[in-house]
N, C-alpha and C positions, 0 to 999 in steps of 0.2 A: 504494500500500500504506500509508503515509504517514495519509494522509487515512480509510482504514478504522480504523485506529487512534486516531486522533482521536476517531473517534465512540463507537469500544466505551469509550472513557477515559471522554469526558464521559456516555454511557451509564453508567456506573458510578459518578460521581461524583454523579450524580440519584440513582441508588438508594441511593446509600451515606447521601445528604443525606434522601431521606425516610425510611430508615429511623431516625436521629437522629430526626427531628419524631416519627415515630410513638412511638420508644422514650419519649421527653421525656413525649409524651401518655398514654402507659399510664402512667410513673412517677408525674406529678401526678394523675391516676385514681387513682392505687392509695392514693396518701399523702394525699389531700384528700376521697375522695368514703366511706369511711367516718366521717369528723368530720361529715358534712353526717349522715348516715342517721343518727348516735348523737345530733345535737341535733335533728332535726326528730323522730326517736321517742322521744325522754326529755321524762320529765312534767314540766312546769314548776309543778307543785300538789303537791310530795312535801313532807312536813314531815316537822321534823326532831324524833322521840320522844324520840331519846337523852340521857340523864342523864348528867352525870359523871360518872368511874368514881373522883374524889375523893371524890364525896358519897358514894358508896354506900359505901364501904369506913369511911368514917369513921362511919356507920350501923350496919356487922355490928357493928362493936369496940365500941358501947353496949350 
C-alpha cells in the first residue's frame, strides 16, 4: 500500500511541477508578447508636428 502511495505522491508532484512551467509560460506570454506586436507594428517614420504649447500661447497674447 506503501508503494501505491508513493507513486500517486510523485504523480502529483509532476503535475503540480508542470503546471508551474506552464503557468511561468503563459505569464511571460502574457507580459512580453504584446511589447513585441506594439514594436514590430508601430511606424518607425512618425514625425513629430507638434509645436510648443509655450510658443503658441505666447503668440495668442500679441
Amino acid at each position: 500500500m506503501n508503494s501505491n502511495s508513493q507513486s500517486a505522491n510523485s504523480a502529483d508532484t509532476y503535475s503540480q511541477r508542470l503546471a508551474d512551467i506552464v503557468g511561468t509560460a503563459i505569464a511571460l506570454l502574457t507580459l512580453t508578447l504584446p511589447v513585441f506586436v506594439i514594436a514590430h507594428y508601430s511606424s518607425t517614420n512618425v514625425q513629430n508636428n507638434q509645436q510648443p504649447l509655450i510658443q503658441n500661447l505666447q503668440e495668442s497674447k500679441d
